[in-house]
C-alpha positions in Angstrom: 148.2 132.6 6.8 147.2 133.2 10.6 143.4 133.1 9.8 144.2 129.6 8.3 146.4 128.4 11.4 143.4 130.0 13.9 140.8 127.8 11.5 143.0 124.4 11.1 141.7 121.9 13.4 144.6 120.5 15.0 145.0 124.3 16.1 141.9 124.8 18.0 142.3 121.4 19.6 145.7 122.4 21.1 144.3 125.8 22.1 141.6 124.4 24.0 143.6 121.4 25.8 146.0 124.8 26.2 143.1 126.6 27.6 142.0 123.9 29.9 145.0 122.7 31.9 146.0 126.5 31.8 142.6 127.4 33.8 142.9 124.3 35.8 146.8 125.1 37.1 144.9 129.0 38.2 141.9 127.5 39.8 143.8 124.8 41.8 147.0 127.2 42.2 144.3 130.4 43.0 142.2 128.6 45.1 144.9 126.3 47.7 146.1 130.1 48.4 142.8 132.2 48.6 141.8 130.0 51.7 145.7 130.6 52.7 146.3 134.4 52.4 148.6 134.6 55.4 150.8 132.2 53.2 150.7 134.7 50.4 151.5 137.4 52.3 154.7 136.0 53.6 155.6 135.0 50.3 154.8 138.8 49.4 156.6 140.0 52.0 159.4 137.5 50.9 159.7 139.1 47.4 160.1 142.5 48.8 162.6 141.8 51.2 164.9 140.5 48.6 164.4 143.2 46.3 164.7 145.4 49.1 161.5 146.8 48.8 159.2 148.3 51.5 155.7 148.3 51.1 153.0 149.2 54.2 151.1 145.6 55.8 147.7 146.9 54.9 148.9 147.0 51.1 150.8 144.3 51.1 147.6 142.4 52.9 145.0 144.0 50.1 147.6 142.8 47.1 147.9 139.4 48.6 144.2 138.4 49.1 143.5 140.2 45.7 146.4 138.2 43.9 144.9 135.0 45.2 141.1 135.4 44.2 142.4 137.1 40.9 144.4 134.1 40.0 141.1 132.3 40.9 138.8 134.2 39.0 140.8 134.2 35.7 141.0 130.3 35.5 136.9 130.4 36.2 136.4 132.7 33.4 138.9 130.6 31.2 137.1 127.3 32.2 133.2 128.6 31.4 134.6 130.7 28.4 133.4 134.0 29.8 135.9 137.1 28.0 138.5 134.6 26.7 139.8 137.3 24.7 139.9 139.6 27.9 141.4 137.2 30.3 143.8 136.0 27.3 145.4 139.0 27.8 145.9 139.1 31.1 147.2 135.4 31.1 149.7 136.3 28.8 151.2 139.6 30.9 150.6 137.7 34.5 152.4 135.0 32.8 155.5 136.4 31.0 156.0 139.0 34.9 156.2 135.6 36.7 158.1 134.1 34.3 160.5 137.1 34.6 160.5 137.1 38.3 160.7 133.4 39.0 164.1 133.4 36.8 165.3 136.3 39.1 164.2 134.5 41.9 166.1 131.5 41.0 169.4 133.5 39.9 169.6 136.9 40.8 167.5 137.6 43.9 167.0 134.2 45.9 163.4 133.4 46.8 163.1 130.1 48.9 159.6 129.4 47.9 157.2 131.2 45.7 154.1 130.4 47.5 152.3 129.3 43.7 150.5 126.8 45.0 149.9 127.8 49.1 150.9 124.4 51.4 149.3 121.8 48.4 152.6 121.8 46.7 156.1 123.3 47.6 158.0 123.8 44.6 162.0 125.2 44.4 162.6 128.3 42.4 163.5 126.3 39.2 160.3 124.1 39.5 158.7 127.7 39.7 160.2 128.9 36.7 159.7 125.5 35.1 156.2 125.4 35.5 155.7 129.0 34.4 157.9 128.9 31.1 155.2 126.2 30.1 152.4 128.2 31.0 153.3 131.0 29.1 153.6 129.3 26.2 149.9 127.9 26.8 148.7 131.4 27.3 150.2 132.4 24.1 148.2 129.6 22.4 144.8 130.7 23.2 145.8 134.1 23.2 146.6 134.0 19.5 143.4 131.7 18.8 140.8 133.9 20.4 142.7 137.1 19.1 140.2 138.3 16.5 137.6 138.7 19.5 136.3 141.8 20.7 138.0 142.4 24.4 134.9 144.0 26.2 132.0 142.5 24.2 130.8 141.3 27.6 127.0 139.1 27.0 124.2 139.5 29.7 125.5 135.8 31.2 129.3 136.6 30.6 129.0 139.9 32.8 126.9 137.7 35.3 129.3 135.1 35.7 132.1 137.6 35.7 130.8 139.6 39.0 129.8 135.9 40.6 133.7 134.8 39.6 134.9 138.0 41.6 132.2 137.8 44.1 133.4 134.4 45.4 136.8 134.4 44.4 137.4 137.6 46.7 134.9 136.2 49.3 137.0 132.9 50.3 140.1 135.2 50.4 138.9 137.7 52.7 136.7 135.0 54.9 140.3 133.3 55.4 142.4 136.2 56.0 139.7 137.5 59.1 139.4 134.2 60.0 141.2 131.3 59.7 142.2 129.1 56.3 139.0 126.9 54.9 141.4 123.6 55.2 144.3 123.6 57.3 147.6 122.0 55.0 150.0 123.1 57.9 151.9 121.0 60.3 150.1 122.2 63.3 146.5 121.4 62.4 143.4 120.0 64.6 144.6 116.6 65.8 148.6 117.0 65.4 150.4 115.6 68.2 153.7 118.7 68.3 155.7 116.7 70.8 154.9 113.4 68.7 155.3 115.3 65.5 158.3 116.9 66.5 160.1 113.4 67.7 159.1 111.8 63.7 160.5 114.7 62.1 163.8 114.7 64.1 163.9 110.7 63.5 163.8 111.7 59.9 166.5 114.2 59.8 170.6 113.1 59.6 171.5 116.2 61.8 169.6 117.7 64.6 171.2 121.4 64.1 168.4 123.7 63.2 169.4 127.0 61.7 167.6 130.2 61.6 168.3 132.8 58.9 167.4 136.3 59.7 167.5 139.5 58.0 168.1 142.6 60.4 165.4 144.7 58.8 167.4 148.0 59.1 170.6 146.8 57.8 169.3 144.1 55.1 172.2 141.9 56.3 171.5 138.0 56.8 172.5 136.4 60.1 172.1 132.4 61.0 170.6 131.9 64.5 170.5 128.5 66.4 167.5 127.3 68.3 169.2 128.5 71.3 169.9 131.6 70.2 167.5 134.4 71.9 168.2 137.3 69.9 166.0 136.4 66.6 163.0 137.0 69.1 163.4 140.4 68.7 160.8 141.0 65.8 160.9 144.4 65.2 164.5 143.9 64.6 164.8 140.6 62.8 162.9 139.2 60.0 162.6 135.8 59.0 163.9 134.3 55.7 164.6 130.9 56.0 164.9 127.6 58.4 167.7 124.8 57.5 168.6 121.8 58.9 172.5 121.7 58.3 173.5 118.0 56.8 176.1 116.6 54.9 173.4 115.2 52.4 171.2 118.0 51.7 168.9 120.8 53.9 165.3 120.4 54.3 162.4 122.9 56.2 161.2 121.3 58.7 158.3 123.8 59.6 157.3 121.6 63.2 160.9 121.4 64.2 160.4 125.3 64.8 158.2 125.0 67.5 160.3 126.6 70.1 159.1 128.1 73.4 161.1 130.3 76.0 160.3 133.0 78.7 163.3 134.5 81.0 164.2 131.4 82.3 165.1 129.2 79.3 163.8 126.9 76.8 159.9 126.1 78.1 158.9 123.8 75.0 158.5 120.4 76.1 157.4 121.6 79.6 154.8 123.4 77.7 154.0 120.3 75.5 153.9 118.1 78.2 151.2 120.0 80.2 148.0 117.2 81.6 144.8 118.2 80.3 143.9 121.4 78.5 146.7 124.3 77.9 145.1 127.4 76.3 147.2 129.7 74.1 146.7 133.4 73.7 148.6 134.1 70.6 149.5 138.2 69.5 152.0 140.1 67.8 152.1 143.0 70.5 150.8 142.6 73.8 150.5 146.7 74.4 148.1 148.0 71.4 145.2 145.1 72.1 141.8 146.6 70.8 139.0 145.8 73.4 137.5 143.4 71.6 140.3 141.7 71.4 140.7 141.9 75.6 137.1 141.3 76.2 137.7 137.9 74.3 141.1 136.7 75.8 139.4 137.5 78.8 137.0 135.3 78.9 139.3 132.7 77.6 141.4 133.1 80.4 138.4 132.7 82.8 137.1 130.1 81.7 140.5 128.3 81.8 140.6 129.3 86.0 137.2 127.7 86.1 138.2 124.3 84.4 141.9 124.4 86.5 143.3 124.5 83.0 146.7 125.8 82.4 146.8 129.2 80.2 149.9 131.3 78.1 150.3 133.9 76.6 152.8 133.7 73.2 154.5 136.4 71.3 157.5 137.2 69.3 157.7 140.5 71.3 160.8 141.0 73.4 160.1 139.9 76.9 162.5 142.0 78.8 160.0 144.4 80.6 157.3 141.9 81.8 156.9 138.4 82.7 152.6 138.0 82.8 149.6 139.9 81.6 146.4 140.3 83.3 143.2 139.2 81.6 140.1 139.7 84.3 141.7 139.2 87.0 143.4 136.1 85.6 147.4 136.5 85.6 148.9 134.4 82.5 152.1 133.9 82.2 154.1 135.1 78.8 156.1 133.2 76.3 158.0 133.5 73.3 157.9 132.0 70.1 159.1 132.9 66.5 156.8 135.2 64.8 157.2 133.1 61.7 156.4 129.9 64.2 153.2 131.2 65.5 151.8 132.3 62.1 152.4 128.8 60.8 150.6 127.4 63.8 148.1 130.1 63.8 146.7 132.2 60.7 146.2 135.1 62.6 147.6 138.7 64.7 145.7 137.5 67.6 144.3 134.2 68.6 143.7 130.9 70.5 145.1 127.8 70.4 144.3 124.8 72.5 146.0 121.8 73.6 144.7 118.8 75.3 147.7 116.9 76.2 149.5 118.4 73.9 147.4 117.9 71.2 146.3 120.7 68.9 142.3 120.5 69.7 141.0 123.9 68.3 142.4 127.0 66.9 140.3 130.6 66.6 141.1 134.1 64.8 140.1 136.4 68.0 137.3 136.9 66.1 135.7 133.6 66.5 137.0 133.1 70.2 133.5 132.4 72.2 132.6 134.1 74.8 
């Protein structure tokens, strides 16, 4: 009976429309997050931290880049029929985890956004597990049609197009993560406007109270912060989990709305945003442990700002309280905060630049690609 149901016609038809839109949602989903890993890896790290699970940045960084290109690969393979039977597998385990995990997510252990398709597409947890319970289903389908197969009966061309698959899947991943995403989806991109941004987005919203959710990462307890609130700077403390605008109608994320500069004195951000001409900003996570490459670039940056007259910062989510500038070549720039969540939106990266030009967002560079 299931050798006639693999043979009937109707069946291999639906199996390979199954197979199709299956590969399609992984290459789209895959792809919109491999040139994105710093999304993923906040999602990641989102997961954990409501399971209440630790795991050490370099793994969590490893998983998340090889999540991405895997998700990639597999819908490839599925597309160019290389190893159906193999991948089939593997579809129908990734698919009945996240299935699993999305219903937890939605229930159980709150998740605010799963990440599946990086900044393309921002679903709610039961959209997540929504679109999952219809993939596994799918996956079942060809599963069950390429069953009789043989798993590792890999061709000359198959085991070509496998390695290429995993070559470039990995390759756009990793190029991303050391550098910066392949297309920009986020609100700060080249050409935004944050001031002019900032203004639509609050015209848009029925309440301008912006909360802050944070989790105190010793404790695990959740605590709502206002804009105005300075102690959510502390990052070694506090660790982001969500942003809510409260309203009588409903609560939105408005990711530009977070833009919020201070130093010792007070708010700075539309001072900052304000600034004539270029404003350069030196974005990092610590401001002790900077590896000389990392120096030799922000100091040129910073010189070549005193050469043009142009205004330069410093930005961090590190607690101010013991220093007020940092010395790059002889160059003193003054130091800001910012949300660590903020600044990776803006910037996909430990350690950066940003520039302004009236406060627009004119160029952005991983240290790596800083010039000289």
């Amino acid at each position: 009976m299931a050798q006639n149901l693999r043979n009937r016609r109707w069946f291999r038809y639906l199996s390979h429309v199954c197979r199709i839109l299956f590969a399609l949602t992984f290459i789209v989903s895959g792809f919109f997050k491999a040139i994105d890993p710093w999304g993923t890896i906040l999602s990641v790290n989102n997961y954990l931290a409501a399971y209440n699970i630790s795991a050490p940045e370099w793994l969590v960084i490893v998983f998340s880049i090889w999540l991405c290109g895997a998700e990639l690969m597999m819908g490839c393979m599925l597309t160019f029929k290389v190893r159906i039977r193999l991948v089939s597998i593997f579809s129908v385990l990734s698919m009945t985890f996240f299935t699993i995990l999305t219903f937890l997510s939605a229930t159980v252990f709150p998740v605010e956004d799963c990440g599946c398709f990086g900044e393309l597409v921002k679903l709610t947890p039961w959209q997540t597990f929504a679109k999952n319970a219809i993939l596994l289903p799918m996956a079942l389908c060809f599963w069950y049609r390429y069953r009789p197969d043989r798993v590792f009966a890999f061709s000359k061309l198959e085991f070509f197009l496998m390695c290429f698959f995993f070559t470039f899947a990995m390759s756009v991943g990793t190029y991303s993560y050391f550098h910066l995403p392949l297309i920009d989806m986020l609100p700060y991109k080249v050409g935004v406007n944050i001031a002019e941004e900032m203004d639509n987005a609050q015209a848009q919203q029925t309440s301008e109270d912006v909360v802050l959710v944070y989790r105190n990462r010793r404790t695990g307890r959740l605590r709502e912060f206002s804009l105005d609130d300075k102690a959510w700077h502390n990052d070694n403390r506090w660790e982001w989990v969500e942003t809510h605008i409260e309203s009588d109608e409903h609560s939105v994320e408005p990711m530009i709305l977070e833009f919020y500069v201070s130093n010792a004195e007070g708010e700075k951000t539309a001072e900052l945003l304000a600034t004539q001409g270029k404003l350069y900003m030196l974005c990092m996570v610590d401001t002790d442990n900077l590896d000389e490459d990392i120096v030799e670039r922000f100091v040129a940056t910073a010189k070549r700002a005193e050469a043009e007259g142009s205004a330069i910062i410093c930005l961090t989510p590190e607690n101010l309280a013991h220093r007020a500038c940092l010395n790059f070549g002889g160059v003193s720039v003054p130091i800001y905060n910012i949300d660590a969540k903020t600044m990776k939106t803006m910037l996909r990266a430990n350690y950066g630049l940003v520039e302004l030009e009236n406060g627009t967002i004119v160029n952005k560079f991983n240290y790596r690609d800083i010039p000289y």
